[in-house]
DRENDRENKE-561973 format. One record per residue (C-alpha): residue in one letter; x, y, z. Coordinates in pm, 1 decimal. Example, Ala and Ser with C-alpha at 12.3 -4.5 7.8 and 13.67 -1.06 7.14 Angstrom:
> A,1230.0,-450.0,780.0
> S,1367.0,-106.0,714.0
//
This chain:
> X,-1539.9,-3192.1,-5072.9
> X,-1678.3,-3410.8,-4805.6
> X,-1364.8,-3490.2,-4675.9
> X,-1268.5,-3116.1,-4611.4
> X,-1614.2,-3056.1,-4429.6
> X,-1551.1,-3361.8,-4202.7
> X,-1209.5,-3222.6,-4137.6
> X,-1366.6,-2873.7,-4088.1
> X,-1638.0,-3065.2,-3821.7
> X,-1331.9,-3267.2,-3667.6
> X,-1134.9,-2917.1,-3637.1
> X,-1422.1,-2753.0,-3453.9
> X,-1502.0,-3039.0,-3257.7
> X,-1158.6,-3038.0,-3124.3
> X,-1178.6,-2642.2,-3039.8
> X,-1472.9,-2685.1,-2864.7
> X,-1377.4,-2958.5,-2695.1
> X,-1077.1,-2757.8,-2587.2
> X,-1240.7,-2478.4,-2480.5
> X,-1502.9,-2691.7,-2256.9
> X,-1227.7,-2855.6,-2069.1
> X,-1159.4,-2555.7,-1867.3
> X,-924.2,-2718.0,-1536.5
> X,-1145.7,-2675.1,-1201.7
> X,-975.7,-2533.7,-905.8
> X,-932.0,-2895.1,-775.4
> X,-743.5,-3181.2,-824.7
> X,-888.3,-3347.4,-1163.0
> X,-897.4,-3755.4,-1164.5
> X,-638.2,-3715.2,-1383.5
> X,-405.6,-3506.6,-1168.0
> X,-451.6,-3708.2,-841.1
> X,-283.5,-3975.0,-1019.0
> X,19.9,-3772.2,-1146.5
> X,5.9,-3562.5,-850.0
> X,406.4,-3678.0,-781.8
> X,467.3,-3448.9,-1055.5
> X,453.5,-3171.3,-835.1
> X,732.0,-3239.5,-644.9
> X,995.7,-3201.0,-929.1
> X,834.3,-2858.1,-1066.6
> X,1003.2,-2607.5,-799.2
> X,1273.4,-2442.5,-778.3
> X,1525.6,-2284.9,-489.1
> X,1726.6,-1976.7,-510.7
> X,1892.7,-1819.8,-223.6
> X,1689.2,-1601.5,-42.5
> X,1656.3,-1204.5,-55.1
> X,1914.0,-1027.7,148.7
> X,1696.7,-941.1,463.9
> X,1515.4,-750.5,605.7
> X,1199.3,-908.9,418.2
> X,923.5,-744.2,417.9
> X,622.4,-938.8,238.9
> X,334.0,-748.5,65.1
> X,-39.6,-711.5,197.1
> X,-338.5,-718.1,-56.1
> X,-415.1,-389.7,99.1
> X,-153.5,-243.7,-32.9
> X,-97.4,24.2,-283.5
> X,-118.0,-161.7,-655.7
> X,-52.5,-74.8,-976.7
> X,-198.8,-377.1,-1165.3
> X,-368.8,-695.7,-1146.2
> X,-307.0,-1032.0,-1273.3
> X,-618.0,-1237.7,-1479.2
> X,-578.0,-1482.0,-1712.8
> X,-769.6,-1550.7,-2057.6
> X,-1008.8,-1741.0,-2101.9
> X,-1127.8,-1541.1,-1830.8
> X,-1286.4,-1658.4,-1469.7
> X,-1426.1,-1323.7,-1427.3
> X,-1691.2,-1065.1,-1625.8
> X,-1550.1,-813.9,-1825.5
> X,-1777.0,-588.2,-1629.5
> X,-1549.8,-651.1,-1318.0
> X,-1224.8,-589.5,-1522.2
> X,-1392.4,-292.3,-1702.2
> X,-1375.3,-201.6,-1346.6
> X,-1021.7,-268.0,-1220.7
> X,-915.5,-128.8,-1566.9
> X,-1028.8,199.5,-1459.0
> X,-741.1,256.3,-1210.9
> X,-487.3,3.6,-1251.3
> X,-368.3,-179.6,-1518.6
> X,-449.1,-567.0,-1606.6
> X,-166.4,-785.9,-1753.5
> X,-348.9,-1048.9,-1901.3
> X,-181.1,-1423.5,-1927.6
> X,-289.1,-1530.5,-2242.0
> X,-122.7,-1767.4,-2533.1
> X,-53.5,-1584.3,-2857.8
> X,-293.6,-1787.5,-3028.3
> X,-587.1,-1647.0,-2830.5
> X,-464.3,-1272.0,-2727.8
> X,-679.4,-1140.5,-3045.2
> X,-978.8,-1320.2,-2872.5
> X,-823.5,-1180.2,-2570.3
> X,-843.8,-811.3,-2715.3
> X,-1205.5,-838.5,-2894.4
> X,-1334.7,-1046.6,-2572.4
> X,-1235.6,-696.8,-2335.4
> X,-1288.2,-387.0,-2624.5
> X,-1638.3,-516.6,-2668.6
> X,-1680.3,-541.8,-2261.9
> X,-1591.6,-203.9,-2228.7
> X,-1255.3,-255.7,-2062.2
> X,-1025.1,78.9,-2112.5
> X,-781.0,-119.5,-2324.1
> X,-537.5,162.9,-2268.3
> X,-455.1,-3.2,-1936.1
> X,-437.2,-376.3,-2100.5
> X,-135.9,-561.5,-2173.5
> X,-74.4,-924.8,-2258.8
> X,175.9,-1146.5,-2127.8
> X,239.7,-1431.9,-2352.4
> X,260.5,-1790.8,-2307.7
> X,74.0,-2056.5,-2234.6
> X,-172.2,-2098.7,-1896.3
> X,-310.4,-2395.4,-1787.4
> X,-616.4,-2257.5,-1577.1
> X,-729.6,-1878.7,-1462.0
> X,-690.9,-1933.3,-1082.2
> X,-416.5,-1654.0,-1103.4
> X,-457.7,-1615.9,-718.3
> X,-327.6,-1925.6,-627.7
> X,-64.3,-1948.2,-874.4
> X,61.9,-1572.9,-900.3
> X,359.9,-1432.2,-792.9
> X,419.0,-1326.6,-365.2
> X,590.4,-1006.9,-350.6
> X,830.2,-881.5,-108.5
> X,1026.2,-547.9,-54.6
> X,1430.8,-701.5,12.6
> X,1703.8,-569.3,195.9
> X,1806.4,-335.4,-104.1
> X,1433.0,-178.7,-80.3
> X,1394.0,-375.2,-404.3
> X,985.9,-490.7,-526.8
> X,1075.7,-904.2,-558.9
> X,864.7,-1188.3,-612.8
> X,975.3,-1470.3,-425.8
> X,824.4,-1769.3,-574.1
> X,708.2,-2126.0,-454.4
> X,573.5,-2417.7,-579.2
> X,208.5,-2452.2,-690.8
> X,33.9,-2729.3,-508.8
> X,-155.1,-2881.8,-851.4
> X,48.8,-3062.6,-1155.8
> X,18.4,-2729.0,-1376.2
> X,367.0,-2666.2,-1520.8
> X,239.7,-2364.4,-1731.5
> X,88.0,-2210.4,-1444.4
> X,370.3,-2270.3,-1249.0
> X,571.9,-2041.4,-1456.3
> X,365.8,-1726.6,-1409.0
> X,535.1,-1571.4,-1129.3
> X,909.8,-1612.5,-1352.3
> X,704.4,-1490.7,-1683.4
> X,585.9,-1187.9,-1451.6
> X,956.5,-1131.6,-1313.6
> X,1052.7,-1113.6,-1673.2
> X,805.7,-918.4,-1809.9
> X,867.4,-659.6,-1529.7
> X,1173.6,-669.3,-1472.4
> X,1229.6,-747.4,-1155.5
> X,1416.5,-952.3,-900.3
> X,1333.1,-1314.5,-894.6
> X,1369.4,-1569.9,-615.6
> X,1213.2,-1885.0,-540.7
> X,1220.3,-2172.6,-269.9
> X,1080.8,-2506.2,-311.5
> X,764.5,-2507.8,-77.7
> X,441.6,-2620.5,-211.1
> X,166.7,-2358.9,-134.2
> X,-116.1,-2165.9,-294.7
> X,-230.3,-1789.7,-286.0
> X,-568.2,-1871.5,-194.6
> X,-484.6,-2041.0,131.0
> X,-202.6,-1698.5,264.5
> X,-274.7,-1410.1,366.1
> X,-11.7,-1141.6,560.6
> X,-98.1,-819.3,709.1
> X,241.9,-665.4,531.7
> X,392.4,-627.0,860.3
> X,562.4,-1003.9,911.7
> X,218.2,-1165.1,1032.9
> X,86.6,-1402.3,824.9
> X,-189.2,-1688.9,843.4
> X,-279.2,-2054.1,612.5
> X,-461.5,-2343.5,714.8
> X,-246.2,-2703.4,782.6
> X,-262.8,-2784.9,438.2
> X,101.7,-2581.0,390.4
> X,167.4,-2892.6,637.5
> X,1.8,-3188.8,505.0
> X,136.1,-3104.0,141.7
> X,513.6,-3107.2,192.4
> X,773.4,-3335.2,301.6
> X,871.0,-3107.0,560.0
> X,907.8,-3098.3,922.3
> X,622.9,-2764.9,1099.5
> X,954.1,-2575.4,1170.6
> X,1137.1,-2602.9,866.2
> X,798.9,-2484.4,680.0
> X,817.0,-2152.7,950.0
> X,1150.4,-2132.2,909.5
> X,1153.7,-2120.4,489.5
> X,847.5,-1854.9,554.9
> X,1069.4,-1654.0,769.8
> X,1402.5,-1656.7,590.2
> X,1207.9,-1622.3,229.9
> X,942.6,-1412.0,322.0
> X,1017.9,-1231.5,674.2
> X,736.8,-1412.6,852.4
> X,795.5,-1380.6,1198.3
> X,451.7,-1482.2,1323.0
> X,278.8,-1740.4,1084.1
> X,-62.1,-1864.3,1244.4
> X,-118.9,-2203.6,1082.7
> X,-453.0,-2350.3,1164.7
> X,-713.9,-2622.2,1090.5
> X,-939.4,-2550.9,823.2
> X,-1280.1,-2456.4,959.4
> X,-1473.5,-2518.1,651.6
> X,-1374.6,-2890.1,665.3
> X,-1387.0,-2916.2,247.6
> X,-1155.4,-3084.9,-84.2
> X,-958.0,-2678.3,-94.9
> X,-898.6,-2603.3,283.7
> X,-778.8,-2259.3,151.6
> X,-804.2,-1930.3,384.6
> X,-995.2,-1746.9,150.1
> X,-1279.2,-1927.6,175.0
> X,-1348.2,-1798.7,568.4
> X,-1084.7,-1554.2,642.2
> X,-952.1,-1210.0,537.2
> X,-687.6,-948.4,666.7
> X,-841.0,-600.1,589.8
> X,-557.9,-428.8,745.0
> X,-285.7,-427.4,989.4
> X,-566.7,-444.7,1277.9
> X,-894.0,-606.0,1145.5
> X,-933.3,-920.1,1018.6
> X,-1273.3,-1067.0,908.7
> X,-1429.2,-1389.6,945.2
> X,-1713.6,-1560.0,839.2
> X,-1988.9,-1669.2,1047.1
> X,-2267.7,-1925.0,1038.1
> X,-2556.1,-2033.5,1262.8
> X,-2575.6,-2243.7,1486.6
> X,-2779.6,-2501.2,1272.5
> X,-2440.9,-2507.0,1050.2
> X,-2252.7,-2865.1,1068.5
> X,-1893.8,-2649.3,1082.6
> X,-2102.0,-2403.8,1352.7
> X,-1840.9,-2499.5,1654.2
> X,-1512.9,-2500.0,1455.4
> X,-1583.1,-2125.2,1277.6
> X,-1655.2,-2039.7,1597.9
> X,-1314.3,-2173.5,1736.7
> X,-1150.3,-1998.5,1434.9
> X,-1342.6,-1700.1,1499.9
> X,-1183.8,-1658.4,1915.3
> X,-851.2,-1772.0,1785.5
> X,-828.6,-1483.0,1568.4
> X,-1003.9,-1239.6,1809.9
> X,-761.1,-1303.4,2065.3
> X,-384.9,-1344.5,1893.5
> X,-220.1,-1036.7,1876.7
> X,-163.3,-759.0,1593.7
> X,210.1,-617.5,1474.8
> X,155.0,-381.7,1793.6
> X,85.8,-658.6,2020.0
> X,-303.8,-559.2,2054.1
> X,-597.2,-793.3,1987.1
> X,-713.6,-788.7,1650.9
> X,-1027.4,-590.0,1548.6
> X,-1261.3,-892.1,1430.3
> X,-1550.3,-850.1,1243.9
> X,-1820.7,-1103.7,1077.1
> X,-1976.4,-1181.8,761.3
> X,-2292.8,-1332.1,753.9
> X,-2296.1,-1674.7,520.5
> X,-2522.9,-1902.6,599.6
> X,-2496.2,-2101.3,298.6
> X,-2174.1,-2112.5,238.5
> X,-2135.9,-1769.0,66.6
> X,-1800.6,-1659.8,-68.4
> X,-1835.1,-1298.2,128.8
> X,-1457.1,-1364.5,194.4
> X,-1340.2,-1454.0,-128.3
> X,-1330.2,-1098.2,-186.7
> X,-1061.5,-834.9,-343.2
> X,-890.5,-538.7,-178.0
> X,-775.4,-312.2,-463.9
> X,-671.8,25.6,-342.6
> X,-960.6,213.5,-261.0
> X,-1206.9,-42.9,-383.3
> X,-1301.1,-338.7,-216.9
> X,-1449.0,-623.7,-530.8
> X,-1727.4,-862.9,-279.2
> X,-1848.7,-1178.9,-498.0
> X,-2224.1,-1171.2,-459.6
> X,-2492.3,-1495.2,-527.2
> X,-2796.6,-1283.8,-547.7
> X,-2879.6,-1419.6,-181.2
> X,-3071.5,-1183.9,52.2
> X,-2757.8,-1147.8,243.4
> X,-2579.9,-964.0,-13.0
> X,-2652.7,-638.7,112.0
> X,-2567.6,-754.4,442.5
> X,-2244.5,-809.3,351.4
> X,-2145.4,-543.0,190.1
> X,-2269.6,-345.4,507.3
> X,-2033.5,-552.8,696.9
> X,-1699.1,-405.6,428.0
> X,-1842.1,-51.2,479.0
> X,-1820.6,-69.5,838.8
> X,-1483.1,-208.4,869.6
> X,-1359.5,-0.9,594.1
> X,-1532.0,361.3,563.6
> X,-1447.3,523.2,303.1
> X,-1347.3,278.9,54.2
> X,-1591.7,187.5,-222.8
> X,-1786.9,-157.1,-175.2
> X,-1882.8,-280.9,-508.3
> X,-2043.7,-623.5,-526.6
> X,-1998.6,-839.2,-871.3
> X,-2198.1,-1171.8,-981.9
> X,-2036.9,-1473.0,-1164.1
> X,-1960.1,-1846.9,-1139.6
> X,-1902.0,-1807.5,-734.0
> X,-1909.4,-2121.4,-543.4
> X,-1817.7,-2125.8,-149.3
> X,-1494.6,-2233.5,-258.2
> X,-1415.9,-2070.1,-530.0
> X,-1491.1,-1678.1,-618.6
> X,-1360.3,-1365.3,-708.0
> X,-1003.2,-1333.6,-480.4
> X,-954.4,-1685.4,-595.6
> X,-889.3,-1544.6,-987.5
> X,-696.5,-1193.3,-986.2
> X,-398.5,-1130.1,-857.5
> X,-257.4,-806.4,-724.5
> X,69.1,-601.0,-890.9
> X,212.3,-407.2,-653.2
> X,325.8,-67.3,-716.1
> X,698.0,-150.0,-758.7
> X,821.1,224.3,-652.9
> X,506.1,258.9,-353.6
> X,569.9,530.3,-113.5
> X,522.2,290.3,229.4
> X,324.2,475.9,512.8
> X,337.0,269.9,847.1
> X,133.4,356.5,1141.9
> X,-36.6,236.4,1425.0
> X,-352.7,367.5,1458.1
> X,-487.4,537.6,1772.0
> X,-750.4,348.3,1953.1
> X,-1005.2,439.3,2193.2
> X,-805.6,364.7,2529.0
> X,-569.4,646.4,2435.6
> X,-591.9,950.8,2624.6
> X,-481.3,1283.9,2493.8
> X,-101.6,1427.6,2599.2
> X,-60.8,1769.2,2691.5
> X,-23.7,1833.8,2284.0
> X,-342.2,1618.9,2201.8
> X,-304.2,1283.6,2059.0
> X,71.7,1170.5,1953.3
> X,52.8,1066.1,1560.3
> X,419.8,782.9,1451.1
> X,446.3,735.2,1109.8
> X,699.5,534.9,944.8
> X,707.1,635.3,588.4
> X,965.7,503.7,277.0
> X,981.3,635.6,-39.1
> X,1113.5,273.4,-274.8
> X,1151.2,567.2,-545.8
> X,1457.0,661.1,-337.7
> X,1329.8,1007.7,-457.3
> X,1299.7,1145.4,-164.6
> X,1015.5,1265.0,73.6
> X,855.3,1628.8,13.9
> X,882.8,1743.7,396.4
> X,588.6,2003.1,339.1
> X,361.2,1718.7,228.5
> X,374.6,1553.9,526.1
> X,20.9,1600.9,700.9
> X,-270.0,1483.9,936.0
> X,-587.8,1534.4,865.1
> X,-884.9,1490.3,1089.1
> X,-1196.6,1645.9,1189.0
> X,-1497.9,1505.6,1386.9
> X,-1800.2,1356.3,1314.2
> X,-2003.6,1679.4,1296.8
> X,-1830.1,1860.3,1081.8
> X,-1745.2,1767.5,681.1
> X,-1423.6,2033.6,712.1
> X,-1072.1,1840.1,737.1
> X,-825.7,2026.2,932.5
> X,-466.0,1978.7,953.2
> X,-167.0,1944.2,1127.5
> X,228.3,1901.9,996.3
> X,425.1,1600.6,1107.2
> X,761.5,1626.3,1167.5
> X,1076.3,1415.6,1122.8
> X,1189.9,1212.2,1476.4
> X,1435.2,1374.5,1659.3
> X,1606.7,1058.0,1760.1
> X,1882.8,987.8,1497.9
> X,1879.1,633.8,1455.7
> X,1539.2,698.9,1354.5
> X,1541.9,803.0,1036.9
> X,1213.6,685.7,864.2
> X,992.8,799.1,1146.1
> X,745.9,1118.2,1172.8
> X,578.0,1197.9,1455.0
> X,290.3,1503.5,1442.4
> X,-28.3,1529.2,1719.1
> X,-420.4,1575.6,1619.5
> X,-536.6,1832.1,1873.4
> X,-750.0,1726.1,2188.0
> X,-1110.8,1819.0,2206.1
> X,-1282.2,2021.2,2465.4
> X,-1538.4,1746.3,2493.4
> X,-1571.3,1367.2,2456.7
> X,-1634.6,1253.7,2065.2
> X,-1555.3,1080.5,1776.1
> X,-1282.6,1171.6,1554.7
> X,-1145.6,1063.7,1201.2
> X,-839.7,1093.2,1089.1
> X,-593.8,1012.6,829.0
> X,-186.6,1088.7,724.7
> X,-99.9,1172.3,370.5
> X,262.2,1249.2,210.7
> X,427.7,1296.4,-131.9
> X,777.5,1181.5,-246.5
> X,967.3,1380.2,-520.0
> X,859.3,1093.7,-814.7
> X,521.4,1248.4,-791.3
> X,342.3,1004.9,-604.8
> X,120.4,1132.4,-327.2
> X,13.3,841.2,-59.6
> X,-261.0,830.7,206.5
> X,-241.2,598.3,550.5
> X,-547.7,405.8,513.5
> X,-539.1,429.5,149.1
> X,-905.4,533.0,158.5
> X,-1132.9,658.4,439.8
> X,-996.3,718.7,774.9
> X,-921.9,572.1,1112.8
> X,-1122.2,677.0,1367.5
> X,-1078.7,682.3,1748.5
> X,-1319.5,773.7,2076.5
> X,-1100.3,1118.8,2202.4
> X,-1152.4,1176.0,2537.0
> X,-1187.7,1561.8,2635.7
> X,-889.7,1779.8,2816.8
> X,-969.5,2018.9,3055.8
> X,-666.9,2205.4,2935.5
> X,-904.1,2425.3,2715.6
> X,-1122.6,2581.9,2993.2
> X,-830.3,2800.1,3028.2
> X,-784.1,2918.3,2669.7
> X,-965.6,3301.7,2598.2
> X,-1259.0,3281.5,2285.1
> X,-1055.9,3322.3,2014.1
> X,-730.0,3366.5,2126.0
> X,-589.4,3083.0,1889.8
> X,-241.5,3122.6,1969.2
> X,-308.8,3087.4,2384.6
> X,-125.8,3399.7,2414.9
> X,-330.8,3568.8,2672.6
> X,-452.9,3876.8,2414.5
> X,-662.5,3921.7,2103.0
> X,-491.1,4029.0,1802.9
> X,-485.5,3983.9,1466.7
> X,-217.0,3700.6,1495.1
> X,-552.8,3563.0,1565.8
> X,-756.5,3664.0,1310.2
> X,-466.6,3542.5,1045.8
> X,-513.2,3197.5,1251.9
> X,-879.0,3195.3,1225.0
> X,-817.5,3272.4,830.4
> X,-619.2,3009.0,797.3
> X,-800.9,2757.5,954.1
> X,-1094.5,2783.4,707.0
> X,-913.9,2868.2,407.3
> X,-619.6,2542.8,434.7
> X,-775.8,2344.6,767.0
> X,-464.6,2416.7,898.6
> X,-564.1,2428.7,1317.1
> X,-289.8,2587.9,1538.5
> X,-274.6,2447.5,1901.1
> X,-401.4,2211.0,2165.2
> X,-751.5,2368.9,2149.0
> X,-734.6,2621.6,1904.8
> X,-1040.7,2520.5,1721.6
> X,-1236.5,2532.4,2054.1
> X,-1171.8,2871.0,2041.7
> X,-1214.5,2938.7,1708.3
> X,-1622.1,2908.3,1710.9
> X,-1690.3,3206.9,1848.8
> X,-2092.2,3169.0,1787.3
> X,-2048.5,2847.1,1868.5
> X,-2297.0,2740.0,1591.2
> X,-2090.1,2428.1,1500.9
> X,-1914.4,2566.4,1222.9
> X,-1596.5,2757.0,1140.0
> X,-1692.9,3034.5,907.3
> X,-1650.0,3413.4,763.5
> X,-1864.1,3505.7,1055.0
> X,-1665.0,3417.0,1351.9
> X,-1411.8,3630.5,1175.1
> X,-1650.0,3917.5,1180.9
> X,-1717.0,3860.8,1506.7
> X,-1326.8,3842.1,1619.2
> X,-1271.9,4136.7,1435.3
> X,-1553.3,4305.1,1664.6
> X,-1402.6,4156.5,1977.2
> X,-1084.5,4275.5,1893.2
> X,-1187.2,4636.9,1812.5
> X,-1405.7,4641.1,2160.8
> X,-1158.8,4527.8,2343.2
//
């Protein structure tokens, strides 16, 4: 008997052992002497058939990638779970753990599924798959080398590929998720350590990340945080296809001068659009991980320490992003090491793609208001609903959206792009805006995904000349005009240049029943 209870103590020991010897997100003693082992672990495939486009974080997702034994709370997956689904890396021996560990969290299991096989550590972020859309409009992952000895980490981005069933490529250059980020759009940006860490000459790194990954632009800079993981993450964050956040410091700060530096480089290189990028800052000024944080469709997940600059920070997300919902989580944050670092996003592999510049406040109106381009793709191939195709916008007075049709591009070669107009305002102002369309697989898509862009529109005189309430600028009062008016607060639809200027005939503000009573009476004086 006392021989099966030592073995008993000698099995538990070993679990427990096993389970306390969790990898950290650096290089263990161990590893930096088998480090060499990396170098044999990749793999090369030819490349996708071009043109490349490589995904943003901001983009639409379906799912995200976490591994068990977790990195992360089940409150924060409880969270994700509620609109996408999490495929969970887990070995078979542990997915009932897996299972109990999330049901008992509150995680909608309904959106769970396991992946099997075995993981070596949960920083998903730096080992997950990259995902591009190829030159047969095909979701890919395009995979590369992880830069620690991890063989079964290595593998997730082929396990994914498999389990998903989808295209798989790969090239043989040593990199890690937390130190890239792209803006979707062929801009991307890492610190030197994509340098230092392979035995490649600066061009043939740019020119791998171009032909693999359709990087036309890669900014490739000095880490500013001067630390062991020199990943981007830690200090840096495209929001969207024109902001970009950094992280700031005072003055005090020993890496004060080369944030700083980062900061202006940033600030003053160029968007897809060739205009500077919108910068903003996030207060840290002891190292906290405000970067490190997740962009999930309409959500944006900030890792907070419990620091009095928490709120701060999520201030800073709100402003950048309205709209979106800024939830902060706690956990085992460290400045180099947070929340982005362990999840992974899963694109949606069938996304309806919405492209468009949006207007900024040194655009003045046209004679038809302000011009609205969209590119929009439907990877369904199900094709676009043409009656879906909208823009809506309002100012910052009113909570009514109104809305305009866009149109497909006249000019043949064309063939993605839609251009529609927001109308100009009688006066000076602020107004929102944002483009939504539908494709025939059912999927309706919004340009930003959440909240609105917004823009300074500069008045046109052109509606001095229009008649109170004639909303068609015909020159007479009918009830062409009340049917406008009508429509205008039943669907928001807005007919016209200045139509809505018009359309307040009390000029109380609003759009209501009782400027239509008050057309009607026009009309009947008249």
């Amino acid at each position: 008997m006392r021989y099966f209870i030592l073995l008993l103590i000698l099995i538990f020991s070993a679990s427990s052992k096993g389970q306390s010897l969790e990898l950290p997100i650096g290089l263990t003693d161990d590893e930096k002497l088998r480090i060499k082992e990396i170098y044999s672990m990749g793999r090369d495939t030819d490349p996708p058939l071009y043109p490349i486009r490589n995904i943003a974080e901001f983009e639409r997702m379906s799912g995200v990638l976490i591994r068990y034994p977790f990195g992360i709370s089940n409150e924060l997956i409880a969270e994700m779970a509620e609109g996408v689904i999490i495929y969970c890396l887990v070995s078979s021996g542990q997915e009932s753990s897996a299972f109990n560990s999330m049901a008992n969290g509150g995680v909608n299991m309904e959106n769970v599924e396991f992946v099997l096989g075995p993981t070596d550590s949960y920083w998903t972020r730096d080992y997950g798959p990259w995902w591009v859309v190829d030159g047969n409009n095909n979701m890919s992952i395009v995979d590369f080398t992880y830069n620690r000895p991890r063989p079964n980490d290595n593998e997730a981005p082929l396990k994914m590929s498999n389990y998903l069933n989808v295209p798989y490529f790969s090239v043989d250059l040593i990199h890690a998720g937390g130190n890239y980020m792209t803006d979707g759009l062929g801009i991307s940006a890492s610190s030197d350590l994509v340098f230092v860490e392979n035995n490649l000459s600066d061009d043939e790194v740019l020119t791998i990340m171009e032909n693999y990954y359709g990087i036309s632009t890669y900014h490739v800079v000095s880490d500013p945080n001067n630390t062991y993981i020199d990943h981007i993450d830690c200090w840096g964050k495209y929001l969207s296809t024109t902001k970009v956040l950094i992280r700031e410091v005072p003055s005090t700060h020993p890496q004060y001068n080369e944030i700083e530096e980062i900061a202006e480089y940033f600030s003053n290189s160029l968007n897809k659009w060739d205009e500077p990028w919108q910068l903003y800052r996030v207060w840290t000024p002891s190292n906290q991980p405000y970067t490190n944080s997740l962009i999930l469709n309409n959500k944006v997940l900030v890792p907070i320490t419990g620091s009095s600059w928490d709120d701060d920070a999520l201030a800073i997300y709100s402003s950048a992003l309205p709209g979106y919902e800024i939830l902060g989580f706690s956990g085992t944050w460290e400045s180099t090491d947070a929340l982005h670092c362990r999840i992974k996003g899963i694109p949606d592999l069938q996304m309806l793609q919405i492209f468009h510049n949006s207007i900024n406040d040194s655009i003045v109106p046209q004679q038809n208001g302000y011009k609205v381009e969209v590119v929009i793709d439907d990877l369904s191939d199900s094709g676009i609903i043409s009656d879906s195709m909208k823009i809506f916008w309002k100012n910052d007075q009113i909570d009514h959206w109104f809305h305009s049709f866009l149109y497909p591009s006249d000019v043949p070669e064309s063939l993605n792009e839609w251009v529609g107009w927001i109308p100009a305002l009688a006066d000076s102002g602020i107004l929102h805006y944002y483009i939504q369309g539908a494709d025939s697989s059912g999927r309706v898509e919004r340009h930003p995904l959440a909240g609105w862009h917004t823009f300074f529109a500069y008045p046109t005189e052109a509606c001095n000349e229009w008649i109170l309430g004639d909303l068609d600028n015909s020159g007479d009062l009918n009830i062409i005009d009340i049917l406008l008016l009508a429509d205008q607060i039943i669907d928001g639809y807005s007919n016209g240049n200045c139509s809505r200027f018009v359309s307040d005939i009390n000029n109380d503000g609003q759009i209501t029943i009782v400027d239509i009573l008050l057309l009607v009476n026009m009309i009947s004086n008249s």
